[in-house]
C-alpha positions as CSV (number, residue, x, y, z in Angstrom):
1,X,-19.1,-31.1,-8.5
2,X,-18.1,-31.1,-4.7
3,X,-15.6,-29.5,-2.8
4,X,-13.6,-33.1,-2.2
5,X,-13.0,-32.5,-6.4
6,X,-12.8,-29.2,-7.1
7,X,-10.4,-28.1,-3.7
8,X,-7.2,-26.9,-5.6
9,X,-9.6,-24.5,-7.9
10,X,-10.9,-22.8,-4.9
11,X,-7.9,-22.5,-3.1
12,X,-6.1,-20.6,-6.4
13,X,-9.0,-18.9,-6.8
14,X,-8.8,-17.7,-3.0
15,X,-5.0,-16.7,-3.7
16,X,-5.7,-14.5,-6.9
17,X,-8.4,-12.9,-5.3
18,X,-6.4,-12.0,-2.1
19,X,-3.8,-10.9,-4.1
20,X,-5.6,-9.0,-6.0
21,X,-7.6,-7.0,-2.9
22,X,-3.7,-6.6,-1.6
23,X,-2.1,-5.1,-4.9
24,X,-5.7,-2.4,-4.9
25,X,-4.7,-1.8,-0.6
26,X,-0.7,-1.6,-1.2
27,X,-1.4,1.2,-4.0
28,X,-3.9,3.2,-2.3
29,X,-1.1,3.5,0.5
30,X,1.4,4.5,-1.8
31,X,-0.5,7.3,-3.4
32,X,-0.6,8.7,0.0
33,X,3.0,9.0,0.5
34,X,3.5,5.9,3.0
35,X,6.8,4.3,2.8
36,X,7.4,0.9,1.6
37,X,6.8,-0.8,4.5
38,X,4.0,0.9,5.3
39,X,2.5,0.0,1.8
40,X,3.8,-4.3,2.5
41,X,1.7,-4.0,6.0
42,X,-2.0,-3.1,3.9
43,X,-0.8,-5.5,1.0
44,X,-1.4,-7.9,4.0
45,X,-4.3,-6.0,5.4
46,X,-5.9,-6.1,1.5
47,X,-5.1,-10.0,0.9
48,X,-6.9,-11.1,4.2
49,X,-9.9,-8.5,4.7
50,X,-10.5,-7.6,1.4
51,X,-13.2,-5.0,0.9
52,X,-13.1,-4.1,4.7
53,X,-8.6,-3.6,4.2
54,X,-9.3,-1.4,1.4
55,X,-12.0,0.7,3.5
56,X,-9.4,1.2,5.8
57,X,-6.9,2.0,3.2
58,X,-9.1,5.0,2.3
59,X,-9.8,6.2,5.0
60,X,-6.1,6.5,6.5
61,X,-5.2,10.1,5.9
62,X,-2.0,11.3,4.2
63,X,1.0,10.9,5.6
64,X,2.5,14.3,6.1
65,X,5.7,12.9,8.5
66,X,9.0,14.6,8.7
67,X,10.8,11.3,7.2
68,X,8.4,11.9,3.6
69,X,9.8,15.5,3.2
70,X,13.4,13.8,4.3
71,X,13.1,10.8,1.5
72,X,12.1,12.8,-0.7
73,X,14.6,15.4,-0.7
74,X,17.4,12.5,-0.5
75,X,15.9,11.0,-4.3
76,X,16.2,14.6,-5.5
77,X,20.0,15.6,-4.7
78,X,20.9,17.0,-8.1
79,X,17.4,19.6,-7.4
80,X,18.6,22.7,-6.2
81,X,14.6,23.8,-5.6
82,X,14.6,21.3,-2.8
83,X,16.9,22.9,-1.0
84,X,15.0,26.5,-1.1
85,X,11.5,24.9,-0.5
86,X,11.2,22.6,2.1
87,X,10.4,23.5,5.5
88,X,10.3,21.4,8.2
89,X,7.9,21.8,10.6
């Protein structure tokens, strides 16, 4: 078994597990209220560093922006709560 035979293996294999790391980077984003290109950026950050773009992933705190209050009162419009609630700061 050399590399010459094997090459097309490796390289799937390479693609799954890239794809994987980036699908684990990409939701760790979203559950800390990033938008969706935000969350496409460390999908790429996850497929090429791997363990190292999912360190990273952690560690970036929440995001607490104006435009997350903003998005999320525009998905709600039928809410009347959102309207006596949110303050922006």
């Amino acid at each position: 078994m050399d590399f010459d035979t094997y090459w097309f293996a490796y390289l799937v294999a390479a693609i799954i597990d890239g794809v994987i790391w980036g699908m684990v980077c990409k939701y760790i984003i979203s559950t800390k209220g990033y938008d969706e290109e935000k969350q496409n950026s460390f999908f790429w950050v996850g497929f090429f560093l791997a363990l190292i773009g999912v360190i990273v992933a952690v560690v970036t705190p929440q995001n607490t922006s104006d435009t997350t209050v903003s998005m999320l009162k525009s998905s709600n419009k039928d809410d009347e709560i959102w309207d006596a609630h949110i303050v922006v700061g």
